[in-house]
Backbone as XML, in Angstrom:
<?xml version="1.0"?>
<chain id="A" units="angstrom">
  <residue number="1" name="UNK">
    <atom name="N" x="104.484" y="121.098" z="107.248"/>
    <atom name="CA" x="104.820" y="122.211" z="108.097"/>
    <atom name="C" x="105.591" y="123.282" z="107.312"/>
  </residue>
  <residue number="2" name="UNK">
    <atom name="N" x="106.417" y="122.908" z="106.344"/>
    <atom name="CA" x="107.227" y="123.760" z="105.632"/>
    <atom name="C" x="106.372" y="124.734" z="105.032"/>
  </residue>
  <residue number="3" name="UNK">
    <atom name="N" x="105.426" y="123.732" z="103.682"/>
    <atom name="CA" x="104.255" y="124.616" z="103.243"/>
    <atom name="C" x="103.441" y="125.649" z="103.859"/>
  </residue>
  <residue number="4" name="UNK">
    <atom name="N" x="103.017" y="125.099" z="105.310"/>
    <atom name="CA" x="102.086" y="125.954" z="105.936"/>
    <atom name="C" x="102.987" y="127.228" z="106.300"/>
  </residue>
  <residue number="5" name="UNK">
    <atom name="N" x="104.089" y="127.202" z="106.820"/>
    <atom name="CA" x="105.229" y="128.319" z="107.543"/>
    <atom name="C" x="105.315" y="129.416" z="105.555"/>
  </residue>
  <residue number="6" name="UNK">
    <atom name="N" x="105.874" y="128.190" z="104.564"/>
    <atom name="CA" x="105.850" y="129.507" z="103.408"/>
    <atom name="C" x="104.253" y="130.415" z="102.882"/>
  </residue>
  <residue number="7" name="UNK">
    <atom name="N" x="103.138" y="129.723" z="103.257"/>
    <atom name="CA" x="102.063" y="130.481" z="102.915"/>
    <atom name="C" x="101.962" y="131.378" z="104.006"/>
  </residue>
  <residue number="8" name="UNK">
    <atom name="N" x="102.155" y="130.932" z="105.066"/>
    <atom name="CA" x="102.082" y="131.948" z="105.955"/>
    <atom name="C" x="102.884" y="133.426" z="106.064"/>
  </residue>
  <residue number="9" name="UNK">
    <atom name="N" x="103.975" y="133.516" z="105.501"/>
    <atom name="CA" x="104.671" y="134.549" z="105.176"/>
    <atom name="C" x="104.857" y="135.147" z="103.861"/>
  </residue>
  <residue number="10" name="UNK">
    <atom name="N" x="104.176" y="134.141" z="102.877"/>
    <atom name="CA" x="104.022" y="134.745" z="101.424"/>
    <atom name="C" x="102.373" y="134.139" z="100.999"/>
  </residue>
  <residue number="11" name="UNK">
    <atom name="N" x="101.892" y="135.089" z="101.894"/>
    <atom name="CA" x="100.168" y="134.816" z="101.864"/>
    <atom name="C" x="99.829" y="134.779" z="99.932"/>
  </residue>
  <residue number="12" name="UNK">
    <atom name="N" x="100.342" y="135.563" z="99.124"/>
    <atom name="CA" x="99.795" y="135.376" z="97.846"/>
    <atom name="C" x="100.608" y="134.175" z="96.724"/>
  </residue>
  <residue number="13" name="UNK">
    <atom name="N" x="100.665" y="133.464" z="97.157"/>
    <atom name="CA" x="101.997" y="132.171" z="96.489"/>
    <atom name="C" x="100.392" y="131.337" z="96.196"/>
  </residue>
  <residue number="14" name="UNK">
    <atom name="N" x="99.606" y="131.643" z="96.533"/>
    <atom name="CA" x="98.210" y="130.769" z="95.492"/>
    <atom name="C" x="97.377" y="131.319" z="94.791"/>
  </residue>
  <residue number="15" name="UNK">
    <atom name="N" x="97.468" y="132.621" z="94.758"/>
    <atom name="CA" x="96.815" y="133.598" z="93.718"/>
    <atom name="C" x="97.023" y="133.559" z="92.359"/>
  </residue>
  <residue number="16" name="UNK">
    <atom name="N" x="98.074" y="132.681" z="92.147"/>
    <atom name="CA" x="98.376" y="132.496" z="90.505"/>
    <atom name="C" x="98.914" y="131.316" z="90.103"/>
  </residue>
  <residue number="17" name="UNK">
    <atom name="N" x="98.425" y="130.636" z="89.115"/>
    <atom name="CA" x="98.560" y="129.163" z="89.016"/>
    <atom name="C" x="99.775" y="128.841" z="88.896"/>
  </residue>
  <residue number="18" name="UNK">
    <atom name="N" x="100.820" y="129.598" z="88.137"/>
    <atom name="CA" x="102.437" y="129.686" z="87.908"/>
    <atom name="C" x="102.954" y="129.766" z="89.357"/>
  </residue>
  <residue number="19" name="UNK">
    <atom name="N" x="102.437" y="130.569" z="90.217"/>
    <atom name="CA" x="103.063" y="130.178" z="91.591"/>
    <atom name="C" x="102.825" y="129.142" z="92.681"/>
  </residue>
  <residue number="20" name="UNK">
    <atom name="N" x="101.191" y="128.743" z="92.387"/>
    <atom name="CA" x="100.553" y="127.868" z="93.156"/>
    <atom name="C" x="101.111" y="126.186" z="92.659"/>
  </residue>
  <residue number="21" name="UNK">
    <atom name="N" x="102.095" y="126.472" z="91.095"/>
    <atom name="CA" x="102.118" y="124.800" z="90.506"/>
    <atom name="C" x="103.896" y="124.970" z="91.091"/>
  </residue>
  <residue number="22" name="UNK">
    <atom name="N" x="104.758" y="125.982" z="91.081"/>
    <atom name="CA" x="105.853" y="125.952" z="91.666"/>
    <atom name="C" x="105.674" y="125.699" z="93.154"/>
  </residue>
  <residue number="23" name="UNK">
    <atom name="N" x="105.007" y="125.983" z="94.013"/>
    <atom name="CA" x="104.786" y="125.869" z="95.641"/>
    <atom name="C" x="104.285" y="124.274" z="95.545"/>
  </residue>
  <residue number="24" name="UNK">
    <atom name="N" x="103.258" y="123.948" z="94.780"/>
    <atom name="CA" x="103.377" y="121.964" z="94.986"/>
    <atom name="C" x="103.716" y="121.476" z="94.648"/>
  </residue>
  <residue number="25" name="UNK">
    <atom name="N" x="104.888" y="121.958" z="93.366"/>
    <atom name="CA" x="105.972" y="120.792" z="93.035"/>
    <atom name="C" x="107.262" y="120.566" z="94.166"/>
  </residue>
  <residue number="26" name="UNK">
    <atom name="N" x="107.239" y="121.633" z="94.981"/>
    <atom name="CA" x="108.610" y="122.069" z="95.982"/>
    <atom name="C" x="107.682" y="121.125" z="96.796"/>
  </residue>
  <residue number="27" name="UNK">
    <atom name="N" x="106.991" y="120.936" z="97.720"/>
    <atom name="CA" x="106.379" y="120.921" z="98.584"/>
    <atom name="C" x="106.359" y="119.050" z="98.346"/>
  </residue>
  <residue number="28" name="UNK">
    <atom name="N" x="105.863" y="119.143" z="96.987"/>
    <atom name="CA" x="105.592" y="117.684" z="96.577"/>
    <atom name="C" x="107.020" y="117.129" z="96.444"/>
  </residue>
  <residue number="29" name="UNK">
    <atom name="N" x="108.339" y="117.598" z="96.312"/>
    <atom name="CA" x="109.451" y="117.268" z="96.162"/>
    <atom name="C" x="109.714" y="116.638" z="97.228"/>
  </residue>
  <residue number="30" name="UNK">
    <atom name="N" x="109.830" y="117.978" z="98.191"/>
    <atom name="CA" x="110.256" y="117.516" z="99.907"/>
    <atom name="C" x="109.405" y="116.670" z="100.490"/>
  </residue>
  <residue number="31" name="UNK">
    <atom name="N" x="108.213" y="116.224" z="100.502"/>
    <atom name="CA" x="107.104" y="114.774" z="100.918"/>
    <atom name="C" x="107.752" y="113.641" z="100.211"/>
  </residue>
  <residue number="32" name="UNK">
    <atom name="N" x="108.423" y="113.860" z="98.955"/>
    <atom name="CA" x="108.726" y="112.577" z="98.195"/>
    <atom name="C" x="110.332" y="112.250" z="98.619"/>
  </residue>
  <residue number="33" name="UNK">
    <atom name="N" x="110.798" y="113.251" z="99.005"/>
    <atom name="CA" x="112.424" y="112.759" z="99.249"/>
    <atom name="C" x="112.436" y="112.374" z="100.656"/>
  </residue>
  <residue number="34" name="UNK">
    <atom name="N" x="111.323" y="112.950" z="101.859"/>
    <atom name="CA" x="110.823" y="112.595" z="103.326"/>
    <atom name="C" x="110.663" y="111.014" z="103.030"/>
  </residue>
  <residue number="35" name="UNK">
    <atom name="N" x="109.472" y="110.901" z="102.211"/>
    <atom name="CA" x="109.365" y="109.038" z="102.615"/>
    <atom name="C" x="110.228" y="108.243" z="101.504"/>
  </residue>
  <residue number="36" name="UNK">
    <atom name="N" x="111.252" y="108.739" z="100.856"/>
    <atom name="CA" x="112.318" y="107.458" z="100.300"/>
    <atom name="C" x="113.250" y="107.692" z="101.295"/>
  </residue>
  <residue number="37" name="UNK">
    <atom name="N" x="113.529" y="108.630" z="102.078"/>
    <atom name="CA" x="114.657" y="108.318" z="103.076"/>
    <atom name="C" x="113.960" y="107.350" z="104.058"/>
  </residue>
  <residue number="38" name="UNK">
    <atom name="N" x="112.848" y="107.736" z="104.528"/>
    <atom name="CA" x="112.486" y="106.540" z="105.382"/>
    <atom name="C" x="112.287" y="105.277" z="104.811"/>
  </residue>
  <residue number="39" name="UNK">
    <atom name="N" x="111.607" y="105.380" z="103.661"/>
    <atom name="CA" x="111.574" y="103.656" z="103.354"/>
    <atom name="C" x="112.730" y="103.149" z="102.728"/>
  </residue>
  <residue number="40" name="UNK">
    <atom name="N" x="113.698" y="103.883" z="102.455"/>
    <atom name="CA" x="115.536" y="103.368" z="102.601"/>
    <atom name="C" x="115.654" y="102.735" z="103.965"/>
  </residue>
  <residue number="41" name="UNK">
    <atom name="N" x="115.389" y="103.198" z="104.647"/>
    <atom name="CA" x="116.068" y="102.812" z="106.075"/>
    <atom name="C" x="115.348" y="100.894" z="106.046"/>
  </residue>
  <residue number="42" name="UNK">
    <atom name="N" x="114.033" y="100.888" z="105.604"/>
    <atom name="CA" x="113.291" y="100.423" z="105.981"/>
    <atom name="C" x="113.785" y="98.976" z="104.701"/>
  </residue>
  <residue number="43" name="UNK">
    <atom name="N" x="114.273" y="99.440" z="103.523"/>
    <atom name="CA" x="114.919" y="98.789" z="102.161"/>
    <atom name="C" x="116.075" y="97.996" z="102.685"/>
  </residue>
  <residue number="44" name="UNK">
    <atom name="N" x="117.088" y="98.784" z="103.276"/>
    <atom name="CA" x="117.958" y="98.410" z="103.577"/>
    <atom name="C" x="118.468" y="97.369" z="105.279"/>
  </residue>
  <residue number="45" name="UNK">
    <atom name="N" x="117.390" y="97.692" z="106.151"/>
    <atom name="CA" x="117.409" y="97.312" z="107.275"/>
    <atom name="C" x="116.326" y="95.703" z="106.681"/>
  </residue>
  <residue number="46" name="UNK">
    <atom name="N" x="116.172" y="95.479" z="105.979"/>
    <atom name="CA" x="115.205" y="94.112" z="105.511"/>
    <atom name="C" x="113.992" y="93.682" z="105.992"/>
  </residue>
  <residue number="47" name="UNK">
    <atom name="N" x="113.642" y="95.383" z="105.883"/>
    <atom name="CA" x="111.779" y="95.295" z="106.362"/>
    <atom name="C" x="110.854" y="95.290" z="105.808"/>
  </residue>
  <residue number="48" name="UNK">
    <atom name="N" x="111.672" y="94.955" z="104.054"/>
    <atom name="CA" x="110.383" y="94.866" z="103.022"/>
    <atom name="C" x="109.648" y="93.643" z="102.523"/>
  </residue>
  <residue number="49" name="UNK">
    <atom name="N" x="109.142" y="93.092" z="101.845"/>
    <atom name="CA" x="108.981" y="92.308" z="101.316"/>
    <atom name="C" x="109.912" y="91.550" z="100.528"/>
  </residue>
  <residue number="50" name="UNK">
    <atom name="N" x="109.872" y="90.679" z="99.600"/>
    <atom name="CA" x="110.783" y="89.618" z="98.979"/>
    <atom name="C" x="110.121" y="90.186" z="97.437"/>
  </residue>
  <residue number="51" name="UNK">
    <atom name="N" x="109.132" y="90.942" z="97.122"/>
    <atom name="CA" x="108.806" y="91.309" z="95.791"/>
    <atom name="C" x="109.384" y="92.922" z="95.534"/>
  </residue>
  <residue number="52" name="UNK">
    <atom name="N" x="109.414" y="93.376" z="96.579"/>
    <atom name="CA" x="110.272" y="94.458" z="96.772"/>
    <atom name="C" x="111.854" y="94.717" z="96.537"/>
  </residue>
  <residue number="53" name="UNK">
    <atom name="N" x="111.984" y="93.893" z="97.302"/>
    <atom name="CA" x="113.853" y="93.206" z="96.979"/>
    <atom name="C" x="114.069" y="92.899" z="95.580"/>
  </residue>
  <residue number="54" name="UNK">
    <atom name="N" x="113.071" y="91.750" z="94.482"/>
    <atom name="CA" x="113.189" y="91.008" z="93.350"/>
    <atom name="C" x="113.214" y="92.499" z="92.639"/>
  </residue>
  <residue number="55" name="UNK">
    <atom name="N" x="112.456" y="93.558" z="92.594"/>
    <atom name="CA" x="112.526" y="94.628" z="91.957"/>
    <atom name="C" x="113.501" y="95.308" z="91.964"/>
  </residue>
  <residue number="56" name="UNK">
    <atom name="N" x="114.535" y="95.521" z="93.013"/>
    <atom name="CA" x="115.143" y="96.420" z="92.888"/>
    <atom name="C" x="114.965" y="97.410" z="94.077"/>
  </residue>
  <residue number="57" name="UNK">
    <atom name="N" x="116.050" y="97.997" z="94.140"/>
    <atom name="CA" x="116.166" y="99.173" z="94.961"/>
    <atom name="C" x="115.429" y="101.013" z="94.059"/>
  </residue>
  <residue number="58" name="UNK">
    <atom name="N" x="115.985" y="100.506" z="92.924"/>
    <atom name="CA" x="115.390" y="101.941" z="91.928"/>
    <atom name="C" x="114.172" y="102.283" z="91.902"/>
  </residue>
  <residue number="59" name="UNK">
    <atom name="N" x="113.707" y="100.417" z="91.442"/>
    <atom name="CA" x="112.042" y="100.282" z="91.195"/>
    <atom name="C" x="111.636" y="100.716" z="92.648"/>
  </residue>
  <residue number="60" name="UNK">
    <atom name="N" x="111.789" y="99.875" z="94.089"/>
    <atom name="CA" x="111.094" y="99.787" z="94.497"/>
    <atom name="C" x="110.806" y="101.217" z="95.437"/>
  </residue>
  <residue number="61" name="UNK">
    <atom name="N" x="111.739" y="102.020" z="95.919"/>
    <atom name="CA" x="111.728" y="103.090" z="96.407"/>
    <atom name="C" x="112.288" y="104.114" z="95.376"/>
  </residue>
  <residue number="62" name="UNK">
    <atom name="N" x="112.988" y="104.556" z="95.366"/>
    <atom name="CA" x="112.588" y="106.042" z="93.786"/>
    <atom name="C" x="111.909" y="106.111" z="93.098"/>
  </residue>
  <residue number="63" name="UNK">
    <atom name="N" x="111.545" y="105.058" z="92.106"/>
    <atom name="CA" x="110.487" y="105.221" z="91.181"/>
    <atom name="C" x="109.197" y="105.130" z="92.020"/>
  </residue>
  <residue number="64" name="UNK">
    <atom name="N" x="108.327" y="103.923" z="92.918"/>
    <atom name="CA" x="107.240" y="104.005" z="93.509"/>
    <atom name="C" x="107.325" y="104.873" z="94.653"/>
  </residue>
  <residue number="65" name="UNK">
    <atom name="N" x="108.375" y="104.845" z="95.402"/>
    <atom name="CA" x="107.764" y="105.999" z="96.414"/>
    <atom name="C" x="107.981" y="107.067" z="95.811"/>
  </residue>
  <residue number="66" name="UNK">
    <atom name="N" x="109.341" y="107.388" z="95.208"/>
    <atom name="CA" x="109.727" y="108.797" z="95.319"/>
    <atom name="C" x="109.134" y="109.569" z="94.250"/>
  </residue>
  <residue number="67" name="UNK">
    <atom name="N" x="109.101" y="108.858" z="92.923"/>
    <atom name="CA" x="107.605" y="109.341" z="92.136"/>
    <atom name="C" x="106.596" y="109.060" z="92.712"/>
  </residue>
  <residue number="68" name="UNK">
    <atom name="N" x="106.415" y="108.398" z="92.391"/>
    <atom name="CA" x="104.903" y="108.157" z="93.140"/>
    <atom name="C" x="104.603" y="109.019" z="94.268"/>
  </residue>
  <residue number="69" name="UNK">
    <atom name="N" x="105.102" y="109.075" z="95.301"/>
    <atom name="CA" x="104.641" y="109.779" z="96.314"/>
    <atom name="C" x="104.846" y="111.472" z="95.813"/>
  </residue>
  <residue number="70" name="UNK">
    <atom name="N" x="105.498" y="111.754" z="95.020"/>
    <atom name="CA" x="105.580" y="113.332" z="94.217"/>
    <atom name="C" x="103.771" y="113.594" z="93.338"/>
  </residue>
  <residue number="71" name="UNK">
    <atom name="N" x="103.757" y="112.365" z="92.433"/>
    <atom name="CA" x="102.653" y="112.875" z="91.969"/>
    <atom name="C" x="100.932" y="112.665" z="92.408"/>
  </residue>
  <residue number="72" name="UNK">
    <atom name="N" x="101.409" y="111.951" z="93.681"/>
    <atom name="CA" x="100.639" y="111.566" z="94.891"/>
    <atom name="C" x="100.270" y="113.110" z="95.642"/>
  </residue>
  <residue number="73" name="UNK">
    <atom name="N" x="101.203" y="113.637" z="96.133"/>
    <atom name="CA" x="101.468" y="114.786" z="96.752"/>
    <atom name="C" x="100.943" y="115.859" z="95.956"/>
  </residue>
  <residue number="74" name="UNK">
    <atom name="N" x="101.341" y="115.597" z="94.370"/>
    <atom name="CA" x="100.467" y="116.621" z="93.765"/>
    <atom name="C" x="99.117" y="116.387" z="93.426"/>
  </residue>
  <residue number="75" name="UNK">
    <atom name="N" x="98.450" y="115.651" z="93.441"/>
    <atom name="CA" x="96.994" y="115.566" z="93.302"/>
    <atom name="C" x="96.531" y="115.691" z="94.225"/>
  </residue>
  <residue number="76" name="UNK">
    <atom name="N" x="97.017" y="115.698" z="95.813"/>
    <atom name="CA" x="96.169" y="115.289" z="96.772"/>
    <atom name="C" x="96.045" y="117.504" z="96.840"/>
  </residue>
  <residue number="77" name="UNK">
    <atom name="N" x="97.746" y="118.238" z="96.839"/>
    <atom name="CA" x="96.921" y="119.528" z="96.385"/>
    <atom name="C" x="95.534" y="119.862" z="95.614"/>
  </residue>
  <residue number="78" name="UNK">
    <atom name="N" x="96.008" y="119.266" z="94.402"/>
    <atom name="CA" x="94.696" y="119.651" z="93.639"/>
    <atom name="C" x="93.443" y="119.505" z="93.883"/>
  </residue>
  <residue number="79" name="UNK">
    <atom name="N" x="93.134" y="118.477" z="94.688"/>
    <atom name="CA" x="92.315" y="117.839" z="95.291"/>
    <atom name="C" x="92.054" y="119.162" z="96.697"/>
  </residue>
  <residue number="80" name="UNK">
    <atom name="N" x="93.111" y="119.434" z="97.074"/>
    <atom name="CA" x="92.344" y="120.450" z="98.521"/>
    <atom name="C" x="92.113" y="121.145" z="98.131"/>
  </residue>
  <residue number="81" name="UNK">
    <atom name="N" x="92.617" y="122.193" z="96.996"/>
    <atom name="CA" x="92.558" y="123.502" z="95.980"/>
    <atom name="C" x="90.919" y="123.133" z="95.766"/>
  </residue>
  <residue number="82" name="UNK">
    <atom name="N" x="90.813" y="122.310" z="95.266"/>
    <atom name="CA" x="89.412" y="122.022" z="94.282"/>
    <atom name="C" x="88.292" y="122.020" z="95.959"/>
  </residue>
  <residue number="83" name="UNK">
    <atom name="N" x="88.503" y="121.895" z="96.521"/>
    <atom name="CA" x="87.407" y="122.000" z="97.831"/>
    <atom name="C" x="87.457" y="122.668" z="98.517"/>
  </residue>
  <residue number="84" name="UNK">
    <atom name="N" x="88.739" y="123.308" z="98.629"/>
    <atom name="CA" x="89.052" y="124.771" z="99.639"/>
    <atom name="C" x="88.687" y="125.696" z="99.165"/>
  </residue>
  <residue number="85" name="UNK">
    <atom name="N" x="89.019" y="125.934" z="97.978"/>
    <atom name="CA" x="88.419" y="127.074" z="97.289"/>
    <atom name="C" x="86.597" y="127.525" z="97.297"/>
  </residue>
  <residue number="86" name="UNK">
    <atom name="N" x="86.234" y="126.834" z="97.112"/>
    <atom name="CA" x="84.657" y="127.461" z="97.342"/>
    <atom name="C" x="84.418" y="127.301" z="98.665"/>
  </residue>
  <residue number="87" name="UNK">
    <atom name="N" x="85.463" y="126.459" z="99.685"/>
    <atom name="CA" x="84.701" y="127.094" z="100.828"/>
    <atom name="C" x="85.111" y="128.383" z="101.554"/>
  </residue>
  <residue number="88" name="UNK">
    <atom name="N" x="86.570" y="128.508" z="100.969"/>
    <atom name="CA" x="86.822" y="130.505" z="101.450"/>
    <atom name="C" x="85.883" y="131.151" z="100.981"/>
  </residue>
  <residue number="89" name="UNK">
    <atom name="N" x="84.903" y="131.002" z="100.270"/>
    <atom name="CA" x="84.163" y="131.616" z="99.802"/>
    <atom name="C" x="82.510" y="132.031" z="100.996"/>
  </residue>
  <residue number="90" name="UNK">
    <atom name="N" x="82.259" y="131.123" z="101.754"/>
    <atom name="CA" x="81.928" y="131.125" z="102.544"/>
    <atom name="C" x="82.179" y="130.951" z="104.228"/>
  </residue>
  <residue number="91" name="UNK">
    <atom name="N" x="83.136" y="130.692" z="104.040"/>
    <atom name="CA" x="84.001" y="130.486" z="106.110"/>
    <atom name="C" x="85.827" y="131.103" z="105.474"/>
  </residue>
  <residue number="92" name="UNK">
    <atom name="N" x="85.670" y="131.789" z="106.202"/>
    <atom name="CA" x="87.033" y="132.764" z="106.265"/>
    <atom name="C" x="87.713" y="132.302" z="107.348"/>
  </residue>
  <residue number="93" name="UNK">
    <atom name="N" x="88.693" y="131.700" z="107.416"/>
    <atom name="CA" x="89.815" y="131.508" z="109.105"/>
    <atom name="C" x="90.570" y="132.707" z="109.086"/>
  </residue>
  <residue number="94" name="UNK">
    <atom name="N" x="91.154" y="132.710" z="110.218"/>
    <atom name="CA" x="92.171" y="133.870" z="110.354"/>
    <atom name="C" x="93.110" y="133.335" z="109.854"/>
  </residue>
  <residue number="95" name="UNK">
    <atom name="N" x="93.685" y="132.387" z="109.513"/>
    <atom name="CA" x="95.141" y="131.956" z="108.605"/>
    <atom name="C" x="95.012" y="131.108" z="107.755"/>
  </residue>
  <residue number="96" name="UNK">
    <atom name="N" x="93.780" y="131.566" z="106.934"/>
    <atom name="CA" x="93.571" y="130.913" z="105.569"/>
    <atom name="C" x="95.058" y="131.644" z="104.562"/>
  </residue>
  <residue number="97" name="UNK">
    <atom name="N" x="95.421" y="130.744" z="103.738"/>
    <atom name="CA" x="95.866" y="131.413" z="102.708"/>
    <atom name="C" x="95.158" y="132.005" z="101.654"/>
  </residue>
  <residue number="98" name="UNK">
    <atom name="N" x="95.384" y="133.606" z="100.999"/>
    <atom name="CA" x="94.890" y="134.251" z="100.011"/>
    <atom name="C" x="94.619" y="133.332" z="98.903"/>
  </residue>
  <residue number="99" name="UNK">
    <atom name="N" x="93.354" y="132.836" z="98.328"/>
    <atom name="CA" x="93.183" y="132.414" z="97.055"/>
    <atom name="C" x="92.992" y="133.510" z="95.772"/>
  </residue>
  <residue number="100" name="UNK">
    <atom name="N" x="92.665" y="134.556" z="95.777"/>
    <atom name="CA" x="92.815" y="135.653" z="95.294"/>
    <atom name="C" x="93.176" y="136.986" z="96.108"/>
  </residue>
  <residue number="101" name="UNK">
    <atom name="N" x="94.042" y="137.933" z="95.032"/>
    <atom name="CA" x="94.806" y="138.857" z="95.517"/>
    <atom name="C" x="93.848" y="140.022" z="96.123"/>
  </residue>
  <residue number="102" name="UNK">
    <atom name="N" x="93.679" y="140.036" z="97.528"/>
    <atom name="CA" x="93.158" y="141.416" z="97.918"/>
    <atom name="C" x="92.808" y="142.607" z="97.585"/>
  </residue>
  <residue number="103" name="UNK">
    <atom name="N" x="92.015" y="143.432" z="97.098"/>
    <atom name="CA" x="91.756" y="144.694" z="96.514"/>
    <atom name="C" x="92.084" y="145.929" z="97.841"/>
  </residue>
</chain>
């Protein structure tokens, strides 16, 4: 929701790869710090597993979720970039974000 509200008011934040890789690292930040707070709750309340626990608290939520879910978050962009893009090319929405800058 965050993402969608900043493209929506800074329609050209994907027109250039320097802005489009700063907007999914932020974006990918806040998804990755969203699910280690929840699966803290979930670490600490003893709703994980027993291989989870043997690992660690570092291993098992910062490093796998909270990386992980960062560079999770960033491929799954790249991944919509890479399929959205040729289809603005043919179906226009009214609140697509700009993939190139307007003439």
């Amino acid at each position: 929701m965050i993402g969608s509200l900043w493209l929506t008011k800074h329609r050209y934040t994907l027109t250039s790869v320097k802005s489009m890789v700063v907007y999914t690292a932020l974006i990918s930040l806040i998804h990755a710090a969203a699910e280690v707070v929840v699966v803290t709750f979930f670490y600490f309340g003893g709703g994980l597993t027993e291989a989870n626990y043997a690992a660690g608290f570092f291993e098992s939520v910062i490093l796998l979720v909270g990386l992980g879910g960062f560079v999770h978050s960033m491929v799954d962009f790249a991944i919509a970039i890479a399929v959205w893009k040729p289809i603005t090319k043919i179906l226009r929405t009214p609140y697509s974000a700009l993939m190139v800058k307007e003439h």
